[in-house]
N, C-alpha and C positions, 0 to 999 in steps of 0.2 A: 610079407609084413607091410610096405606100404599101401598095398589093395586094403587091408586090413585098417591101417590109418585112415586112411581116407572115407572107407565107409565108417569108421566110427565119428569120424571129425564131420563127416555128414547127419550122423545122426543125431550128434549134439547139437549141432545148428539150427537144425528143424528140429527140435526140440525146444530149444531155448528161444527159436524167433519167432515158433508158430504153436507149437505143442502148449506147452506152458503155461503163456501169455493167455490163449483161452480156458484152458482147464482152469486156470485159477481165476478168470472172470466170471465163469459158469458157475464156480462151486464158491465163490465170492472169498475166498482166501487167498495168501501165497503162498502159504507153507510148501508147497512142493516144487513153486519154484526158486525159492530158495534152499533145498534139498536137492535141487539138481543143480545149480551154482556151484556146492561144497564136491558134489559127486563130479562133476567136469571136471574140477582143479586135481580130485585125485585121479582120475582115469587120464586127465592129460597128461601128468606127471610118470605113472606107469608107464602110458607109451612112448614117452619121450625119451624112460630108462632102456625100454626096453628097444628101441630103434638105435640107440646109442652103444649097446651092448653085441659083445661076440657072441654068436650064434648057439654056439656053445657053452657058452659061459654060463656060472650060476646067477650073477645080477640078469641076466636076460632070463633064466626058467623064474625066478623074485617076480619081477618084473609082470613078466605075463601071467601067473598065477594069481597075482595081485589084481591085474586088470578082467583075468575071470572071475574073479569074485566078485568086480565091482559088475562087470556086466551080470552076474546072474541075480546076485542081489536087485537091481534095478529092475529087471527084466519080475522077480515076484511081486515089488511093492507094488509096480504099476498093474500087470495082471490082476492080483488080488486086492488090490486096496484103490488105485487110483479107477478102474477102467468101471467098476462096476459103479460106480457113482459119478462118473461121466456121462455113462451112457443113460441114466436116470435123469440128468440135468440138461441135455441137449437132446433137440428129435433129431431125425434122419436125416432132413436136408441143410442142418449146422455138421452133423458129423461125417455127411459127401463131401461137403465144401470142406470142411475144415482137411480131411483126407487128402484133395486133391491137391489143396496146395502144397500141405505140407510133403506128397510125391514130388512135385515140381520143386522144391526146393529141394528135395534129398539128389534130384536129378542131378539138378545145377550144381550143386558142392561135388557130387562123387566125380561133375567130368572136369570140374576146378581142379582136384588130384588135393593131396595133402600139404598143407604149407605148413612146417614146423613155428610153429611161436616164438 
């Protein structure tokens, strides 16, 4: 469970410090980074329940059931609705660069390990 934190807490990070910031300069909107704002507060909360919870427990199966659905959810909008009009709005060597960093940053957070808020 804290591997698990951490790589999520890495993923919202570059997401929200790298991801985002460009998708919505590209595509000249925010809407989706502000749709991923609302989506952090509830996935942080999920794991927050859910790291706080007995292993066993029902508020922990809540908890992590909640935060799968938030993760699959996310995981379609962007697939199907953000990626393909991304990849329309930037060539190759905005979406290398834009890639690399946002590895380097997922690097840095996952060996930072998880700090609970």
């Amino acid at each position: 469970l804290p591997q698990l934190a951490g790589d999520l807490a890495a993923h919202i990070a570059m997401e929200e410090q790298l991801f985002y910031p460009a998708a919505c300069e590209a595509l000249h909107e925010n809407a989706w980074l502000c749709a991923c704002q609302a989506r952090r507060a509830q996935a942080q909360q999920a794991l927050h329940r859910a790291l706080g919870a007995s292993l066993d427990g029902e508020e922990f199966g809540r908890a992590i059931g909640e935060l799968r659905g938030l993760v699959a959810r996310h995981a379609v909008e962007e697939e199907d609705l953000l990626f393909p009009r991304l990849e329309k709005a930037l060539d190759g060597g905005a979406m290398r660069a834009l890639g690399l960093s946002m590895a380097a940053l997922y690097d840095a957070k996952v060996d930072a390990g998880y700090v609970l808020d």
